[in-house]
C-alpha positions, 0 to 999 in steps of 0.5 A: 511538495514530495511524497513518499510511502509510509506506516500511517497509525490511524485514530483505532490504532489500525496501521496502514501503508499510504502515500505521505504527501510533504510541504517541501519547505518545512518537510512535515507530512501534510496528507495522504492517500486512501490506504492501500494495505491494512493491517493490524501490526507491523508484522502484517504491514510485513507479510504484505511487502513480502507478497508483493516481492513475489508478485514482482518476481512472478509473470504478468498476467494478462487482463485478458485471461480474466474471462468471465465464465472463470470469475468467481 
C-alpha cells in the first residue's frame, strides 16, 4: 500500500484534499482519509495550499501562547 494527497469529488460535488490510499500491485485508489480541506472549486483547494505556504514561511507558534484568558 502507498498513499499520496488528492482532490477527491465527493457524492454533492463538493471537493476536498484527502490522503488516497493505494492497492500497491494494481495502483488503484482504495480509500481515503476524513478531508482536511473543503472547498467549493478548485480555485478555493487553490486558495487554501497558498495559505499553507504561508504558514510554513511564518514563525512557529507555541502551544503555550494559547492561554485561555486569550481564547476567544
Amino acid at each position: 500500500m502507498f498513499w499520496n494527497h488528492r482532490v477527491v469529488r465527493t457524492e454533492t460535488g463538493e471537493l476536498m484534499l484527502a490522503e488516497v490510499s493505494y492497492d500497491s500491485k494494481t495502483k488503484k485508489p482504495i480509500g481515503y482519509t476524513e478531508p482536511f480541506m473543503l472547498g467549493d472549486n478548485i480555485g478555493d483547494l487553490r486558495q487554501i495550499v497558498n495559505r499553507l505556504g504561508d504558514a510554513i514561511n511564518n514563525h512557529i507558534i507555541d502551544e503555550s501562547e494559547f492561554k485561555k484568558e486569550n481564547k476567544p
